[in-house]
C-alpha positions in Angstrom: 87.4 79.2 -51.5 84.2 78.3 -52.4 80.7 79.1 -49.8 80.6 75.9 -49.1 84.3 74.9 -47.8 83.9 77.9 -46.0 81.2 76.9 -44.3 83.1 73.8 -43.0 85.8 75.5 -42.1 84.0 77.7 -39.7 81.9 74.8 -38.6 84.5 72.7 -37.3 85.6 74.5 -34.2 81.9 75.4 -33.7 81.7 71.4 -33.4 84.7 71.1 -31.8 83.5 73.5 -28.5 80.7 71.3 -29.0 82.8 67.9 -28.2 84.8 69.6 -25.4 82.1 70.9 -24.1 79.8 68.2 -24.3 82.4 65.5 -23.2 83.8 67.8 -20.4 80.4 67.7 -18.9 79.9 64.2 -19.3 83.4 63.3 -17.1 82.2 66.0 -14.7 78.8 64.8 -14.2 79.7 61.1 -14.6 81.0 58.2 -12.3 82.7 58.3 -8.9 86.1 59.1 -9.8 86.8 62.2 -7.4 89.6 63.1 -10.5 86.6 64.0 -12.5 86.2 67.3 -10.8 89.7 68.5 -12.7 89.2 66.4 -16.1 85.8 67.9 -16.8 86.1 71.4 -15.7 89.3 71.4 -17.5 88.0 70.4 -20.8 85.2 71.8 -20.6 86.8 75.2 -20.5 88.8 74.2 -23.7 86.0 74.7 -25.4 86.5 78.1 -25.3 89.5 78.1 -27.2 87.7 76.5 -30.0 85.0 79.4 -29.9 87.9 82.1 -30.1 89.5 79.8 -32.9 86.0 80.3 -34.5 86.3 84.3 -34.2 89.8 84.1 -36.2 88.4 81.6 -39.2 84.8 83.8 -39.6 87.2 87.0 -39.7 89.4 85.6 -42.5 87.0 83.6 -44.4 84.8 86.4 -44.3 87.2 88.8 -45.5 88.2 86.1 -48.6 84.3 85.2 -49.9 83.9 89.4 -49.1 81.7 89.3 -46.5 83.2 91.3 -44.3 81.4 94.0 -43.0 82.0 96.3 -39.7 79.9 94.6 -37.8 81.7 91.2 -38.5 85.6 93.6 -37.9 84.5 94.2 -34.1 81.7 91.5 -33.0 84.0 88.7 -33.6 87.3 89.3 -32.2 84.8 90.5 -29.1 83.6 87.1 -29.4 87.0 86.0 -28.5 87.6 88.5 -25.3 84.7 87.8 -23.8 85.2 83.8 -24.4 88.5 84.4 -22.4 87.1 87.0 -20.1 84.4 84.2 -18.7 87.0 81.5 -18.8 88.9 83.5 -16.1 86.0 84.3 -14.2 84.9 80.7 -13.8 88.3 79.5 -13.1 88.9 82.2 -10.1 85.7 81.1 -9.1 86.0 77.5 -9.2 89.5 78.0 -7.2 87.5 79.8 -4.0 86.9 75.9 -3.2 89.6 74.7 -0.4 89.5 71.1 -2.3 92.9 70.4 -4.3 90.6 69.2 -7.2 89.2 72.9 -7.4 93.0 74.6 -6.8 94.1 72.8 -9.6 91.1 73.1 -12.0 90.6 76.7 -11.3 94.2 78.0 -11.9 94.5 75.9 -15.0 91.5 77.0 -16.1 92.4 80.6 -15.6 95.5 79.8 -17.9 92.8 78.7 -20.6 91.2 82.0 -20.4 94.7 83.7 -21.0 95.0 81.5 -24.1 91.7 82.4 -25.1 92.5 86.0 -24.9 95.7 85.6 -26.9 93.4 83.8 -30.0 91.0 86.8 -29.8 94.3 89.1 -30.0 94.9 86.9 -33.6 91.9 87.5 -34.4 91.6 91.1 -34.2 94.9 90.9 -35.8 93.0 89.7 -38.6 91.0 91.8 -39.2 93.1 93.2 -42.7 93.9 89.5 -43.6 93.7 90.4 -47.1 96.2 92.8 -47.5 99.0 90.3 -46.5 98.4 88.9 -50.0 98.7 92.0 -51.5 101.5 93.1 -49.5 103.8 89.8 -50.5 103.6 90.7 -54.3 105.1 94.0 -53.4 108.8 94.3 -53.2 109.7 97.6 -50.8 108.3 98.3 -47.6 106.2 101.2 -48.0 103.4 101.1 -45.2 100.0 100.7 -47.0 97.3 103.7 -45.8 95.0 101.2 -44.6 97.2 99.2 -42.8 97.2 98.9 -38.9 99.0 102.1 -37.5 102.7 101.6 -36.0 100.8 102.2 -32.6 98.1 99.6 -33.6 100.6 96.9 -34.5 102.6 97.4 -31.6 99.1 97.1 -29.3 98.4 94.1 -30.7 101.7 92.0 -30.3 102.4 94.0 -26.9 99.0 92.4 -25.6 100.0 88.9 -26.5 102.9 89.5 -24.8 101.8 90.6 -21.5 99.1 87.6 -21.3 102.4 85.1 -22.3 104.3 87.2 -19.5 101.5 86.9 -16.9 100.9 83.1 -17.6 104.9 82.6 -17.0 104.9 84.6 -14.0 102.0 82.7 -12.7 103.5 79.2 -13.4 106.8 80.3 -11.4 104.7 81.8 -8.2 102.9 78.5 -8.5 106.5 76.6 -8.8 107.5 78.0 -5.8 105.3 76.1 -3.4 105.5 72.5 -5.5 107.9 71.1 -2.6 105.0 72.0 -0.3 102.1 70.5 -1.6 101.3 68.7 -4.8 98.7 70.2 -6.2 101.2 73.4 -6.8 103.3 71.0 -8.5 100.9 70.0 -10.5 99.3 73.1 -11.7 102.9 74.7 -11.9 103.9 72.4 -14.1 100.6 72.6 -16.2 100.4 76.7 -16.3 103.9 76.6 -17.9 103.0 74.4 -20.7 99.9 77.2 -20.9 102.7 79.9 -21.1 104.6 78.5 -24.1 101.1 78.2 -26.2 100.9 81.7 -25.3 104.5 82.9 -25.8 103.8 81.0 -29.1 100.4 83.2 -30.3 103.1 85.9 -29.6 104.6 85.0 -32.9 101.8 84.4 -34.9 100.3 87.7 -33.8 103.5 89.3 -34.6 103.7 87.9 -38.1 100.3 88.5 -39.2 100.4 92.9 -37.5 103.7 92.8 -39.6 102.8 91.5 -42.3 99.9 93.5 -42.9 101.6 96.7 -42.4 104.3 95.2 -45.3 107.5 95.2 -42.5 108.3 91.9 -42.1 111.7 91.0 -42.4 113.8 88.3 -43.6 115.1 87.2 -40.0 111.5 87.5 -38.8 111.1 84.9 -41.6 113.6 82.9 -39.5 113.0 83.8 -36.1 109.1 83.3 -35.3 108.7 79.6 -36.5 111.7 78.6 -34.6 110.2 80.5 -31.4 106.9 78.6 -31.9 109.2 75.2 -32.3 110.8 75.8 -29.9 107.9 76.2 -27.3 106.3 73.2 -28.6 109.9 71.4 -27.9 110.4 72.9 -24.0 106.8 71.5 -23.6 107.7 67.8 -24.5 111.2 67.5 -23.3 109.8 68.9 -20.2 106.9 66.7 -20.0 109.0 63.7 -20.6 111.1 64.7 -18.0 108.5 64.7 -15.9 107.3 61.5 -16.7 110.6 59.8 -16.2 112.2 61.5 -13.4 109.4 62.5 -10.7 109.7 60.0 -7.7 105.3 60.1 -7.7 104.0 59.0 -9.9 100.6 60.6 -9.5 102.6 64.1 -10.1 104.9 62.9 -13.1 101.4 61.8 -15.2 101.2 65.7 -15.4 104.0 65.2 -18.0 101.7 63.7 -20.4 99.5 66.8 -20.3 102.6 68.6 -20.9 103.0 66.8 -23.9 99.5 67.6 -24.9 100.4 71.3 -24.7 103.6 71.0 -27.2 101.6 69.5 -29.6 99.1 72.2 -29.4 102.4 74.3 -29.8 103.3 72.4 -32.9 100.3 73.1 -34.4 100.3 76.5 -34.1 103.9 76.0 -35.8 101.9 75.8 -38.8 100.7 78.6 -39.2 103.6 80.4 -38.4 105.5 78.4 -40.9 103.3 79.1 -43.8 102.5 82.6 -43.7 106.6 83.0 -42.8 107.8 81.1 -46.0 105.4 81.6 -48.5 106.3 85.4 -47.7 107.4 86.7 -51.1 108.9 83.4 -51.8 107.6 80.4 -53.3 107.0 77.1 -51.4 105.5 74.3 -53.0 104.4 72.5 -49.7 102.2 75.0 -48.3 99.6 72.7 -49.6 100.8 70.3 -47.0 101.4 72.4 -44.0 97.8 71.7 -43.1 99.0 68.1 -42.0 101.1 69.1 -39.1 98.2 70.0 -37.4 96.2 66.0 -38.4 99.4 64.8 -37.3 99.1 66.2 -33.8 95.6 65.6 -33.3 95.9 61.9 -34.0 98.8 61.6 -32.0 97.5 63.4 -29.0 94.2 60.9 -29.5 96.4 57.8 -29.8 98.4 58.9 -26.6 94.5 59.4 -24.9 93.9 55.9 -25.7 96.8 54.5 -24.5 96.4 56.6 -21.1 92.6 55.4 -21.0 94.4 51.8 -20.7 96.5 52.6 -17.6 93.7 54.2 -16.1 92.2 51.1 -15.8 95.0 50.0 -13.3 96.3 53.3 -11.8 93.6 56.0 -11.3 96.1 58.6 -11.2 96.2 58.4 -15.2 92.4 59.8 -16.0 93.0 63.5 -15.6 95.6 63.4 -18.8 94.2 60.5 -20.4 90.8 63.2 -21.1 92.6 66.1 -20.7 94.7 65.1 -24.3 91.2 63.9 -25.8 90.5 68.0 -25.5 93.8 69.1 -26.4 93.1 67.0 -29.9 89.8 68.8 -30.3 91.7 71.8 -30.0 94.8 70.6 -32.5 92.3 69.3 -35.1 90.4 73.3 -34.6 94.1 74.9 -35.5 93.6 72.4 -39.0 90.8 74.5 -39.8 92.4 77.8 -39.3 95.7 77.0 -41.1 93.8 75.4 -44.0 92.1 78.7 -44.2 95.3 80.5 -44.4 96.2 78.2 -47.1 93.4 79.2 -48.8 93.2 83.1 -48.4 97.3 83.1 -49.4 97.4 80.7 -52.2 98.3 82.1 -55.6 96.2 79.6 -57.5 
């Protein structure tokens, strides 16, 4: 990787936070439509996945041009957490309002902030990127002296577990009251789509601790991208379901968003999927693993624009309609950081 594609590559989720913020404040601040109060807060806080996103790409481009300095090893996975820490603080805060608008917003974007937190955890998990080349020439499983620690590893994939665990616990408490009002339904229904993104970071957290400390195993090779697959797959069927089957029609355009999140879901697949199979093995389409993530982003754009349409006759369609316009941002984002992996793992 030359300087220059590496600048790109760390640029475009810098531009990416940009769009989602600049276009969630744009919905919040303009026209009557009381559904902007969800839609922009809601994409605006996307954003801060992208700038977490960033922390992971400087941490392993930096590591592959050997730039990488201790400075870089602990400011930008704290980057990350304190991305995710104000993401939670501005969603509890925003969710003090009695409005539904707020209840929803904030709750959702206190789910954001739990994704963000997971990202940072990749990131820090990145921090010995390098050695995951290294480690795949080898052929035993002796731990490398500079690898993470057995306590360090299991830190790092416990903490993406207990974020995915609290997110799924929070969706299900949320649930619980959906027959009572509808704006539990409908940030139920959104947190849980939140918890499979999260559940899937598990395995990409996972893959990259193990790999570094030279343990990963052949049914790992298996088992994470079909976790992450399967996320992505609860999230659309579940969304469709939604769609098709809930009596209002205000609450089942949350299935669209669900949708949204499965994608995201997908394209976190990618990365999974490449750093699991090109894992002492050889596979000649790594090169075009980085088009899952195009594909997902065009598709979540194409099902904005289609949504934009309906809004036009039903109002209860422009929450999801700009809502998937930031989920692409965030899909095209996980392009960048699974063409970097490419990169730092290709044996050209």
């Amino acid at each position: 990787m030359n300087y220059g594609i590496s600048v790109l590559f760390r640029a475009i989720p810098l531009l990416m936070a940009l769009f989602c913020f600049g276009y969630g404040w744009f919905v919040y601040e303009y026209g009557t439509d009381p559904s902007r109060f969800v839609a922009g807060p809601v994409v605006f806080s996307l954003g801060m996945i992208c700038i977490a996103l960033f922390s992971t790409a400087a941490t392993i481009i930096r590591q592959i041009i050997n730039t990488f300095g201790e400075i870089s090893r602990y400011a930008l996975p704290a980057l990350g957490y304190l991305s995710a820490i104000l993401t939670v603080v501005a969603g509890i805060w925003i969710m003090r309002s009695p409005d539904t608008a707020s209840f929803v917003a904030g709750h959702v974007i206190c789910g954001v902030g739990l994704i963000t937190a997971c990202v940072a955890t990749t990131a820090t998990s990145s921090t010995r990127f390098t050695m995951i080349t290294v480690n795949s020439k080898k052929t035993g499983h002796d731990i490398p002296p500079e690898a993470f620690t057995r306590a360090q590893g299991l830190t790092l994939i416990a903490i993406a577990g207990l974020i995915a665990l609290t997110a799924w616990i929070w969706a299900f408490c949320l649930l619980a009251y959906s027959d009572e009002d509808s704006k539990y339904f409908v940030a139920g229904h959104v947190m849980i789509g939140l918890a499979c993104i999260c559940t899937s970071l598990i395995a990409l957290v996972a893959t990259i601790a193990r790999q570094i400390r030279n343990i990963f195993s052949p049914t790992e090779r298996e088992f994470w991208p079909i976790m992450v697959l399967v996320m992505g797959s609860i999230c659309a069927v579940w969304g469709i379901i939604l769609i098709l089957a809930t009596i209002n029609p205000a609450n089942g355009t949350t299935g669209y968003i669900m949708i949204g999140l499965g994608l995201v879901c997908y394209s976190i697949s990618s990365k999974v999927i490449l750093l699991s199979k090109i894992w002492r093995h050889e596979f000649k389409l790594s090169n075009r693993i980085p088009l899952i993530p195009i594909f997902t982003a065009l598709t979540c754009l194409f099902l904005s624009a289609f949504l934009f349409e309906l809004g036009s006759a039903h109002a209860y369609y422009f929450v999801p309609a700009r809502v998937l316009a930031g989920l692409g941002g965030i899909c095209f984002t996980l392009f960048s950081i699974v063409s970097i992996l490419e990169s730092g793992t290709s044996s050209k």
